[in-house]
Biopython code that builds the backbone (N, CA, C, O; Angstrom):
import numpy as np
from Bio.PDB.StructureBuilder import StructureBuilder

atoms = [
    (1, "UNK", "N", (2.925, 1.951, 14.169)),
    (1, "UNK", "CA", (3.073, 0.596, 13.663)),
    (1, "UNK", "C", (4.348, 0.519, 12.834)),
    (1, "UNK", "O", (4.681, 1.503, 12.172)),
    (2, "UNK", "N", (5.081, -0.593, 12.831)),
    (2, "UNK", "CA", (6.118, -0.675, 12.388)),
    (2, "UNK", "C", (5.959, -1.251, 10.899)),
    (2, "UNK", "O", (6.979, -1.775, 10.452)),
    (3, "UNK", "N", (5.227, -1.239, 10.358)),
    (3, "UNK", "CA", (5.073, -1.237, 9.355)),
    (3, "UNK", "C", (4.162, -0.148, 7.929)),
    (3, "UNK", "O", (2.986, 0.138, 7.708)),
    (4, "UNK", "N", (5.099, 0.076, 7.453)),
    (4, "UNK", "CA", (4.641, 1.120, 6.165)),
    (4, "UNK", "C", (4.408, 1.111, 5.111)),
    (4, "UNK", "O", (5.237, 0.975, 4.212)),
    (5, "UNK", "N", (2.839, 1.300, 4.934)),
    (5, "UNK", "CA", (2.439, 1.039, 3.428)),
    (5, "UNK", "C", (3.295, 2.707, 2.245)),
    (5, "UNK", "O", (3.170, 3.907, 2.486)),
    (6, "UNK", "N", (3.969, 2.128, 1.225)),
    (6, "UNK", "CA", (3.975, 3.246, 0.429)),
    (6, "UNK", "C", (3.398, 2.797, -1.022)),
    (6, "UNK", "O", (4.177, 2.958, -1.962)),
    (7, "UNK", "N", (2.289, 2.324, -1.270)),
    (7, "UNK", "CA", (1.644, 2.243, -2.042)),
    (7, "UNK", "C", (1.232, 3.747, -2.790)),
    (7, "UNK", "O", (1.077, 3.409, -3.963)),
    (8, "UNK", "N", (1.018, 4.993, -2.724)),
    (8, "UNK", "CA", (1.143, 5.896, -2.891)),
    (8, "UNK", "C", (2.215, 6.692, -3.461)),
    (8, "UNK", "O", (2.103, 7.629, -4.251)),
    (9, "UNK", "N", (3.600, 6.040, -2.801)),
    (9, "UNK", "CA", (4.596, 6.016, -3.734)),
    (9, "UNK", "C", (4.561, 5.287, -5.105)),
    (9, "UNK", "O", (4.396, 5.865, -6.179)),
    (10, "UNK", "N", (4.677, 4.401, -4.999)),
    (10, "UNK", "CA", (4.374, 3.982, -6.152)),
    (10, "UNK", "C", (3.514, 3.996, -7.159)),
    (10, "UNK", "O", (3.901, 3.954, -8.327)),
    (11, "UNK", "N", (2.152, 4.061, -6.792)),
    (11, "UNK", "CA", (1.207, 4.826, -7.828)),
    (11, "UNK", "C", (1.670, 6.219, -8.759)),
    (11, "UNK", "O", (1.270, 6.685, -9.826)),
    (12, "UNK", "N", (2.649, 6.589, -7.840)),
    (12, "UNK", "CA", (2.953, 7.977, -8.568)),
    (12, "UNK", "C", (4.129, 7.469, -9.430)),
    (12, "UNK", "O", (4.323, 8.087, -10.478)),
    (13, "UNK", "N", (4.901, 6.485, -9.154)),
    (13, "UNK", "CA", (5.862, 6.399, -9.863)),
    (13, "UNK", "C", (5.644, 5.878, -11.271)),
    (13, "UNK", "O", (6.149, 6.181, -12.352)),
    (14, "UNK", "N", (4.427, 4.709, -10.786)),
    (14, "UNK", "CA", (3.892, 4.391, -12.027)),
    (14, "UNK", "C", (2.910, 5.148, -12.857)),
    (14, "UNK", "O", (2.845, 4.959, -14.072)),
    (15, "UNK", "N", (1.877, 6.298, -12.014)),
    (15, "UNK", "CA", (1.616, 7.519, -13.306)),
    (15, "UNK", "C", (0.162, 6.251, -13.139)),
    (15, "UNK", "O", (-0.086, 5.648, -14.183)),
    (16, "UNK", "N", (-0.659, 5.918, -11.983)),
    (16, "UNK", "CA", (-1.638, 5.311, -11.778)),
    (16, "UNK", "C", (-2.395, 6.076, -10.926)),
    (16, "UNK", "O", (-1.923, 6.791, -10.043)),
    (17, "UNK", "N", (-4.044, 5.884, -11.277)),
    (17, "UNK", "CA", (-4.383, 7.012, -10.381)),
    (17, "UNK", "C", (-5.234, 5.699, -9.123)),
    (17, "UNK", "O", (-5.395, 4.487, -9.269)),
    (18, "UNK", "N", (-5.464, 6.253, -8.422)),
    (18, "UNK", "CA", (-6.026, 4.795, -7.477)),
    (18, "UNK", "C", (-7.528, 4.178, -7.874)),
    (18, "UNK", "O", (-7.936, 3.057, -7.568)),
    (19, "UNK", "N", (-8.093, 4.981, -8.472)),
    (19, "UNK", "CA", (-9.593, 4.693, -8.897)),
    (19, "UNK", "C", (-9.233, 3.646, -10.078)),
    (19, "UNK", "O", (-9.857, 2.620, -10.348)),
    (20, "UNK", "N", (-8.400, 4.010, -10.537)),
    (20, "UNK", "CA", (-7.947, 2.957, -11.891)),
    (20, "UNK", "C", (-7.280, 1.507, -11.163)),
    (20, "UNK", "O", (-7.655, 0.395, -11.535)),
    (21, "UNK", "N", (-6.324, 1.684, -10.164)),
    (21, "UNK", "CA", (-5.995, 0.294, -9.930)),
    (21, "UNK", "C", (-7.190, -0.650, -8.782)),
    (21, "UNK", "O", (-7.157, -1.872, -8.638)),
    (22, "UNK", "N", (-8.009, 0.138, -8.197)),
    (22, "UNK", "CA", (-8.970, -0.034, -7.409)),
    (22, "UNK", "C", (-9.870, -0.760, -8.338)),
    (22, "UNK", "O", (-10.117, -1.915, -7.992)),
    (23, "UNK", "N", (-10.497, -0.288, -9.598)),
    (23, "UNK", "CA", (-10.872, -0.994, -10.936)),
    (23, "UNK", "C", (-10.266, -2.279, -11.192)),
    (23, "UNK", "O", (-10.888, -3.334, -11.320)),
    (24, "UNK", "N", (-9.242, -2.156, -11.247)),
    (24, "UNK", "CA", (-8.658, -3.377, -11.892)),
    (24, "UNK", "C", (-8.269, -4.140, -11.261)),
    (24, "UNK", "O", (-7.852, -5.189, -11.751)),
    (25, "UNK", "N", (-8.252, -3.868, -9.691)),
    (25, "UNK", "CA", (-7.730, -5.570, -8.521)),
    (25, "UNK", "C", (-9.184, -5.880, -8.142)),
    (25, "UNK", "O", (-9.520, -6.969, -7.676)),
    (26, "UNK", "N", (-9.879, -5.042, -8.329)),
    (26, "UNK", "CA", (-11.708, -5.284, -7.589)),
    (26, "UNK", "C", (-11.956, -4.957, -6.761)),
    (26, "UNK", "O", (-13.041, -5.311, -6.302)),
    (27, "UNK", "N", (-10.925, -3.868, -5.864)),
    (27, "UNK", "CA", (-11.471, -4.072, -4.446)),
    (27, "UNK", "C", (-11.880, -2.269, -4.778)),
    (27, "UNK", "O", (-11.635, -1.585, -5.772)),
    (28, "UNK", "N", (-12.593, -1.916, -3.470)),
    (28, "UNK", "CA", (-13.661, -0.464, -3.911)),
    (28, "UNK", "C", (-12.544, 0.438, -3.786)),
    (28, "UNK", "O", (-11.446, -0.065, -3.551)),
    (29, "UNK", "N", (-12.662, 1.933, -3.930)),
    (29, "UNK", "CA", (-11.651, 3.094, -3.806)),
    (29, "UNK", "C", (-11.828, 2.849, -1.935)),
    (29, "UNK", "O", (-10.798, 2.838, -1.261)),
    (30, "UNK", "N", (-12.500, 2.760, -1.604)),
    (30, "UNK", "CA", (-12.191, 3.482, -0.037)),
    (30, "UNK", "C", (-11.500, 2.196, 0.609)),
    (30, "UNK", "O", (-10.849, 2.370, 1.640)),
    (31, "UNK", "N", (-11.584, 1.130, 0.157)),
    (31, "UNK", "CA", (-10.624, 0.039, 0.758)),
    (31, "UNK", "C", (-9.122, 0.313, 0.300)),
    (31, "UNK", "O", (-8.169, 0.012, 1.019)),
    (32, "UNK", "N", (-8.996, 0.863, -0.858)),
    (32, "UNK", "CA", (-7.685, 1.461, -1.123)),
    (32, "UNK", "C", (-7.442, 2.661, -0.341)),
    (32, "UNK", "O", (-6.288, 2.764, 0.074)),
    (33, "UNK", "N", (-8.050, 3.363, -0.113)),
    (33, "UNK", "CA", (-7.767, 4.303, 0.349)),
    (33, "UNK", "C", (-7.290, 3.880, 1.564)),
    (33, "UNK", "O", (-6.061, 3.932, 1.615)),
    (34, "UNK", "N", (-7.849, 3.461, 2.609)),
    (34, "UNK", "CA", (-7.199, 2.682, 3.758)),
    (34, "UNK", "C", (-6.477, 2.071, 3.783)),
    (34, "UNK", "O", (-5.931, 2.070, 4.886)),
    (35, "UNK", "N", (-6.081, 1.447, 3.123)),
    (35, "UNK", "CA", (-4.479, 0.691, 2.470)),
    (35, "UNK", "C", (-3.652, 1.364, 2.720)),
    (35, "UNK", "O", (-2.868, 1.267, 3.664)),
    (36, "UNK", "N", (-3.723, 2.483, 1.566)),
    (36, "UNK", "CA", (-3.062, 3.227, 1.182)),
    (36, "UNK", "C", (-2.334, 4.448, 2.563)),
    (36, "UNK", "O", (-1.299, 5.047, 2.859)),
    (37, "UNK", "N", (-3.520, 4.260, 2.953)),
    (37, "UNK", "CA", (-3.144, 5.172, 4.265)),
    (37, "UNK", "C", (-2.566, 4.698, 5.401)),
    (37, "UNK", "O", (-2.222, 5.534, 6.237)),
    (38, "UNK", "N", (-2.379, 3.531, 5.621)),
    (38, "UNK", "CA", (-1.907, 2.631, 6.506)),
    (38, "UNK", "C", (-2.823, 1.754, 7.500)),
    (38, "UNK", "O", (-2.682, 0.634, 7.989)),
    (39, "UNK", "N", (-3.918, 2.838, 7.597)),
    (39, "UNK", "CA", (-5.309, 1.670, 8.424)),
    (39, "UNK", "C", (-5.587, 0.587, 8.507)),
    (39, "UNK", "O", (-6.209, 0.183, 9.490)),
    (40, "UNK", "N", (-5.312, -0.013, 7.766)),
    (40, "UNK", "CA", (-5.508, -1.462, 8.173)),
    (40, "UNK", "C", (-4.924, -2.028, 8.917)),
    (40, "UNK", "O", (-3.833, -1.516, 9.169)),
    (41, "UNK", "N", (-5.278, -3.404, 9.713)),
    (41, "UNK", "CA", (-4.803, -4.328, 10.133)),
    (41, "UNK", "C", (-3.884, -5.461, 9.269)),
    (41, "UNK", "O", (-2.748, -5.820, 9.578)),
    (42, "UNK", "N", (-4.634, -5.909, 8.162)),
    (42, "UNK", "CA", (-3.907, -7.116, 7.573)),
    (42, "UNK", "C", (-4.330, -6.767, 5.740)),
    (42, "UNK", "O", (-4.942, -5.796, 5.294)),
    (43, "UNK", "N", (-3.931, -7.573, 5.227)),
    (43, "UNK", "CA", (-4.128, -7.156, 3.700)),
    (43, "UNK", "C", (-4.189, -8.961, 3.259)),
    (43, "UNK", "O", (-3.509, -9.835, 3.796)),
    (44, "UNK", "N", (-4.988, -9.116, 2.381)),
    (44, "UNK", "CA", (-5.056, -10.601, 1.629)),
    (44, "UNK", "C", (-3.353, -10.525, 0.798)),
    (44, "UNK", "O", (-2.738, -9.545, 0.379)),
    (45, "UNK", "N", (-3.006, -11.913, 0.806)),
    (45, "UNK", "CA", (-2.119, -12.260, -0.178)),
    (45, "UNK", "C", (-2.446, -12.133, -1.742)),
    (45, "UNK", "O", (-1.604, -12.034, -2.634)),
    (46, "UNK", "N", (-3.623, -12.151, -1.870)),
    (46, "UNK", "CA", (-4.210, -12.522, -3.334)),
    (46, "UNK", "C", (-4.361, -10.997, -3.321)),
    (46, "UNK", "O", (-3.700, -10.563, -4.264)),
    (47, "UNK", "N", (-4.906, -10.083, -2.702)),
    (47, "UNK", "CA", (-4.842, -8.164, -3.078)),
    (47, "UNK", "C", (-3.052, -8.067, -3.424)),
    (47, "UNK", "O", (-2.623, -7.647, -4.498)),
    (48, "UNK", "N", (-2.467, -8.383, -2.668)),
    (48, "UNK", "CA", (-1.035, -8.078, -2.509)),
    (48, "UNK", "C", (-0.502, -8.188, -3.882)),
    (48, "UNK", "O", (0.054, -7.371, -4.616)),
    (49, "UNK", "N", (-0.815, -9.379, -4.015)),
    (49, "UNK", "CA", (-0.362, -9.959, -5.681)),
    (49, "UNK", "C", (-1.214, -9.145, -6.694)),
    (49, "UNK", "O", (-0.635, -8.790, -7.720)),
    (50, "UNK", "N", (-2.622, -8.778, -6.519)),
    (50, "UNK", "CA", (-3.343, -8.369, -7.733)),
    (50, "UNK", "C", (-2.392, -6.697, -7.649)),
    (50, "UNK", "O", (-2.052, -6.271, -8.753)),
    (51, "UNK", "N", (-2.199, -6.267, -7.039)),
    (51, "UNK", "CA", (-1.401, -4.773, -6.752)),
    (51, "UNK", "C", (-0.225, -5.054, -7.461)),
    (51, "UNK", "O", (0.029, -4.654, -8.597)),
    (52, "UNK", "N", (0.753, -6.022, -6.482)),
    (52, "UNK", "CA", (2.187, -6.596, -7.520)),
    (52, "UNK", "C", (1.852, -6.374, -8.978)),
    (52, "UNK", "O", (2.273, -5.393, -9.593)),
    (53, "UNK", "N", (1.230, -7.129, -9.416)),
    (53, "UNK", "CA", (1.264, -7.745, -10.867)),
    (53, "UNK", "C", (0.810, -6.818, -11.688)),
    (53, "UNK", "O", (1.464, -6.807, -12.731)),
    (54, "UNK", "N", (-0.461, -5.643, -11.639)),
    (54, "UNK", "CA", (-0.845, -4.400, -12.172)),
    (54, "UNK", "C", (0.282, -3.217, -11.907)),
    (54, "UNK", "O", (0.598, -2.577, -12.910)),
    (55, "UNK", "N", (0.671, -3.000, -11.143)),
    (55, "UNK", "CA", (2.012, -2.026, -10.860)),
    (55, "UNK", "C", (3.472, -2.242, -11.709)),
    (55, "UNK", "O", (4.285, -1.439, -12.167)),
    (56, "UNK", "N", (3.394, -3.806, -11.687)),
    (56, "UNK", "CA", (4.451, -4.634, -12.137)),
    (56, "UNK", "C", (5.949, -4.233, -11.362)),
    (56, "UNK", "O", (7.050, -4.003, -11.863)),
    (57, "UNK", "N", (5.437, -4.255, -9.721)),
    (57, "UNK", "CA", (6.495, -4.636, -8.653)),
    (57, "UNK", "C", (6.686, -5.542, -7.911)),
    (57, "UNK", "O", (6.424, -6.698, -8.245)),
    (58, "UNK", "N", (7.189, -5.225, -6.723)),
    (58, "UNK", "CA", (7.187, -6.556, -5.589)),
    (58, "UNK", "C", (6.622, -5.680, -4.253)),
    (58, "UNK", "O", (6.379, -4.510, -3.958)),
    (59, "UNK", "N", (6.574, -7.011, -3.650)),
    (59, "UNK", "CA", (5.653, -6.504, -2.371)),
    (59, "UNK", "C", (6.870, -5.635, -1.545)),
    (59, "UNK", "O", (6.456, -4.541, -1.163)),
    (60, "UNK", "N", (7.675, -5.795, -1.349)),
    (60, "UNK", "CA", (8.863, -4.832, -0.484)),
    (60, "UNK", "C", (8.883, -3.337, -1.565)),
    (60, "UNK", "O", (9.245, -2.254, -1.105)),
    (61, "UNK", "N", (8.458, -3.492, -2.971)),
    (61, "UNK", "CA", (8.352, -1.627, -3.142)),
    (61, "UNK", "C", (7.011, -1.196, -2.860)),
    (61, "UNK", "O", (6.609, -0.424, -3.731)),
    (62, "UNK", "N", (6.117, -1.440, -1.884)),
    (62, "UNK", "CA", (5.106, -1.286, -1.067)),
    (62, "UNK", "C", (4.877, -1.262, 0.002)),
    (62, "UNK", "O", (3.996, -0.572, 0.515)),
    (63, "UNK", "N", (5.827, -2.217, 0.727)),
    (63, "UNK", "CA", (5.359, -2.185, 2.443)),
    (63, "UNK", "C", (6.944, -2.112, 2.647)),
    (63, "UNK", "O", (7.894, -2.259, 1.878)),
    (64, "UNK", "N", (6.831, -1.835, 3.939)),
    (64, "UNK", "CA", (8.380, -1.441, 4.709)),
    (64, "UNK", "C", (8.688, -1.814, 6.003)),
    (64, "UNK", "O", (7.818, -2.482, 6.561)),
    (65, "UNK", "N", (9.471, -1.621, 6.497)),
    (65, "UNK", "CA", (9.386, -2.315, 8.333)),
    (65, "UNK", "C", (10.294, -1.234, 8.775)),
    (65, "UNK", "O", (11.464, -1.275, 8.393)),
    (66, "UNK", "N", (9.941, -0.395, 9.439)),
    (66, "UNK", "CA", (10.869, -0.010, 10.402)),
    (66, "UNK", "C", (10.855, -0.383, 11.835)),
    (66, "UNK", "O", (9.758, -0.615, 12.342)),
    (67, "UNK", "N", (11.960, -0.473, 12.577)),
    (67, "UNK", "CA", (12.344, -1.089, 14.105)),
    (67, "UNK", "C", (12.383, 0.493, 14.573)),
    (67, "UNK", "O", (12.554, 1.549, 13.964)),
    (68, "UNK", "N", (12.097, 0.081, 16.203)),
    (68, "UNK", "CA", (12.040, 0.750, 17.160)),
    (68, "UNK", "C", (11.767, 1.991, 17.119)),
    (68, "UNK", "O", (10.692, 2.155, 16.543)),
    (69, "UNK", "N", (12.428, 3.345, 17.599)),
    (69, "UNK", "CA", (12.047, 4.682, 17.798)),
    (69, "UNK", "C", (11.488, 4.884, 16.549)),
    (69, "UNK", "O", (10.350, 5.354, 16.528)),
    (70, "UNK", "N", (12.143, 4.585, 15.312)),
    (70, "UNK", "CA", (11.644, 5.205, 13.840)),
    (70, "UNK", "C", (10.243, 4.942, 13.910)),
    (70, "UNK", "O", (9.486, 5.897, 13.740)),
    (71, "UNK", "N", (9.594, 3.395, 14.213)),
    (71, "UNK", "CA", (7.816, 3.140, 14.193)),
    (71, "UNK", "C", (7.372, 4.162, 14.913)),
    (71, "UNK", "O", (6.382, 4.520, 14.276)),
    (72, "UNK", "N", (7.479, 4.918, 15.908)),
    (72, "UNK", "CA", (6.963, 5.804, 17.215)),
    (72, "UNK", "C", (6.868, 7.225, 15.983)),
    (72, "UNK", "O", (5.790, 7.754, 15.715)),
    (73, "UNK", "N", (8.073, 7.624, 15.412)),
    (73, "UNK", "CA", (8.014, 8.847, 14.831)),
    (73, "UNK", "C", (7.460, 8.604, 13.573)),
    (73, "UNK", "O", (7.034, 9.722, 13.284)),
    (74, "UNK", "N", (7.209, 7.925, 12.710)),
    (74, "UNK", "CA", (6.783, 7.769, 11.578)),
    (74, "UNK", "C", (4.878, 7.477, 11.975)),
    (74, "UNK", "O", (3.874, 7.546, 11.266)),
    (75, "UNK", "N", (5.073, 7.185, 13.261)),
    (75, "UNK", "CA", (3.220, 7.119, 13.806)),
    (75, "UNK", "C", (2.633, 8.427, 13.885)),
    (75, "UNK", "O", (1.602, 8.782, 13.314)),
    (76, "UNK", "N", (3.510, 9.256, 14.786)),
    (76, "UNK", "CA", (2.847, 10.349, 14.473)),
    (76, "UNK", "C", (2.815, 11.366, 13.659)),
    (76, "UNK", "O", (2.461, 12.501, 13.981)),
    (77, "UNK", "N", (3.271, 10.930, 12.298)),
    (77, "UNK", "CA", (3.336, 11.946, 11.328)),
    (77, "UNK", "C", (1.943, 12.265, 10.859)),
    (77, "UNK", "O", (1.763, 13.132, 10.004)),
]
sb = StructureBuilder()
sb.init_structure("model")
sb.init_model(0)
sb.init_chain("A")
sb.init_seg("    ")
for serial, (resi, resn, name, xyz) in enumerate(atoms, 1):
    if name == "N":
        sb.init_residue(resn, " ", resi, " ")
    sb.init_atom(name, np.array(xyz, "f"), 0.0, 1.0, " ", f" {name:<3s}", serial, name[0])
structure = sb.get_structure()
């Protein structure tokens, strides 16, 4: 998929552990965890923002787009 969650990056940058921001947007650890891992299909605007605003980033230092061959190799990592 051409798109990349690094939510994980950033947790680390911010020194957050996921059970703590999982706490504080409402949604459970294992829905983060799938986030986090890229599994999902789609993500709410209103999660997006509750993540933004507790992290205190933007949605592009979280998700990413890569085009063509890069989506293929970054799939099967």
């Amino acid at each position: 998929m051409p798109i990349i969650v690094n939510l994980d990056v950033m947790l680390a940058k911010r020194k957050v552990r996921s059970n703590e921001l999982a706490r504080a947007i409402g949604i459970t650890e294992s829905n983060l965890s799938l986030l986090k891992s890229g599994k999902v299909k789609g993500i709410r605007f209103s999660t997006l923002s509750a993540i933004c605003r507790y992290l205190d980033c933007k949605p592009g230092d979280i998700l990413d787009f890569v085009e063509g061959d890069e989506a293929d190799e970054v799939d099967q990592v």
